[in-house]
C-alpha positions in Angstrom: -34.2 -66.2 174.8 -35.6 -63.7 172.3 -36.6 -60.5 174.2 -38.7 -57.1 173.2 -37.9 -54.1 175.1 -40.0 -51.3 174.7 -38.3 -47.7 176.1 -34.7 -47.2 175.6 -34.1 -45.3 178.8 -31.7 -46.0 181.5 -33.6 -48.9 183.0 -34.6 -50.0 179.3 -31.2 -49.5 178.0 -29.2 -51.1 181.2 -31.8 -54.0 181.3 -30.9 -54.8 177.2 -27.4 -54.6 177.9 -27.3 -57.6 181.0 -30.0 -59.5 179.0 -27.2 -58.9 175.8 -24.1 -59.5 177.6 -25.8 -62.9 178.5 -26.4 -64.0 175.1 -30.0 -63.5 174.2 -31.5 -62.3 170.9 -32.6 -58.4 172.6 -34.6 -55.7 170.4 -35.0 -52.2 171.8 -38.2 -50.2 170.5 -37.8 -46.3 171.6 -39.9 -43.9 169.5 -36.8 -41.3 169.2 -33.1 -42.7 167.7 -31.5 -40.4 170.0 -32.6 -42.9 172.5 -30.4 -45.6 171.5 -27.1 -43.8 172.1 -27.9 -45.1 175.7 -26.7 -48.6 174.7 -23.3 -49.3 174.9 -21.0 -49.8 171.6 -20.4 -53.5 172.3 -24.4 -53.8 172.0 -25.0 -56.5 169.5 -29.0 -56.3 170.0 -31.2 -54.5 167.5 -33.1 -51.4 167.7 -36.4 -50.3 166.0 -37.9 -47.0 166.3 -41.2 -46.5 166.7 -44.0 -47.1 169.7 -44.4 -50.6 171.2 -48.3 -50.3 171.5 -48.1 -50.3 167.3 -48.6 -53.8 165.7 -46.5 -53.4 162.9 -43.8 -52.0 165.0 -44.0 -54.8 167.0 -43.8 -57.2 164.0 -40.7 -55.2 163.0 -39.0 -56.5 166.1 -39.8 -59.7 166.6 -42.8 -59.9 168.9 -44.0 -63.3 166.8 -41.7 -65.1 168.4 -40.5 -63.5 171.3 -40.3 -64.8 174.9 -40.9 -61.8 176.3 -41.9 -58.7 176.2 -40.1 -56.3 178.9 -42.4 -52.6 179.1 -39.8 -49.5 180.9 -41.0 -46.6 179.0 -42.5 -43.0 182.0 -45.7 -43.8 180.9 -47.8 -46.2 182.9 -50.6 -46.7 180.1 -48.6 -47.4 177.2 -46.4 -50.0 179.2 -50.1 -51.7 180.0 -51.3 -51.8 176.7 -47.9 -53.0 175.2 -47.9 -55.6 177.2 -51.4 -56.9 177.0 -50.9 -56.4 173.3 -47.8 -59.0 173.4 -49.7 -61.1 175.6 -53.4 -61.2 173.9 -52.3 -60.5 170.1 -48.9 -62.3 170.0 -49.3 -64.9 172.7 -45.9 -63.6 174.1 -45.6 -66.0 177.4 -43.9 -63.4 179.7 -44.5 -59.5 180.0 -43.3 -57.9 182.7 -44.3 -54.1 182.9 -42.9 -50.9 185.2 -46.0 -49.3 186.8 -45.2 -46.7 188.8 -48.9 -46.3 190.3 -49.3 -49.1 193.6 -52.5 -49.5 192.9 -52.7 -49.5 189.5 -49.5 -52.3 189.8 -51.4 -54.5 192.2 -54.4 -55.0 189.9 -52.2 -55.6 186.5 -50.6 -58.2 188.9 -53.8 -59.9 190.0 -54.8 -60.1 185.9 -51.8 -61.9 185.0 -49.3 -59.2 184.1 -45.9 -59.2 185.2 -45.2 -56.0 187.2 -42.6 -53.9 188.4 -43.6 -51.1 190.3 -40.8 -48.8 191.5 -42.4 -46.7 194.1 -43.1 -49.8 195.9 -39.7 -51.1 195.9 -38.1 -47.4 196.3 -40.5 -47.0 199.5 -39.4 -50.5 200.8 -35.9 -49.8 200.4 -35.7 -46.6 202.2 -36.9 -47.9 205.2 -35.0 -50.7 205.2 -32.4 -48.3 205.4 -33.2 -46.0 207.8 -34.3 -49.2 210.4 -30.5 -50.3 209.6 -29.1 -47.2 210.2 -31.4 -47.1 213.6 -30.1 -50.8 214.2 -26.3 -49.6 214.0 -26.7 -46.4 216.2 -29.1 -48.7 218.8 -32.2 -45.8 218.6 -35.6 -47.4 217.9 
């Protein structure tokens, strides 16, 4: 599987290495180099620098025939339009995209977007945990 990651932070850099380690074809765009010394030295993906949103950037890293497109950079907007660039310009069949806004994840979802939305799942895990932790002690 040929896969695009744009944003080489941890969860960029830690999702490239599993997809890696498993044998796909993985490029990581990050628009600094310094980025890249996040990935591990057994990496064998590549690495472009620039910004994924950036056509030319894009074509520098595959995107023409990539599988999918995977979006982890802070910033909600330019994970959005990177994806729906890979998905509109490059018919890339999967994007997936970290949103960190509910709302704004919710309607990306419902448009056909692939979304990953951290406060959502952060929220939902800490009160799994503290209903476990009430469960244990028999409070609640």
């Amino acid at each position: 599987m040929k896969v695009i990651i744009m944003g080489c932070g941890r969860v960029g850099a830690r999702v490239a290495t599993l997809l890696d380690q498993d044998g796909n074809d993985v490029t990581v765009i990050d628009r600094m180099s310094a980025s890249f010394e996040r990935l591990p030295k057994g990496y064998g993906g590549n690495t472009v620098i620039g910004t994924g949103i950036d056509e030319d950037v894009l074509r520098a890293a595959g995107i023409e025939t990539a599988d999918v497109f995977i979006a982890t950079t802070n910033a909600d907007n330019r994970n959005i339009m990177g994806a729906q660039v890979a998905k509109t310009i490059f018919n890339v069949p999967h994007a997936v995209v970290r949103i960190y806004d509910p709302v704004r994840s919710d309607a990306y979802r419902n448009i056909g977007l692939l979304t990953v939305c951290p406060t959502t799942t952060m929220s939902a895990l800490i009160l799994d945990q503290i209903e476990d932790a009430m469960a244990v002690t028999g409070e609640r």
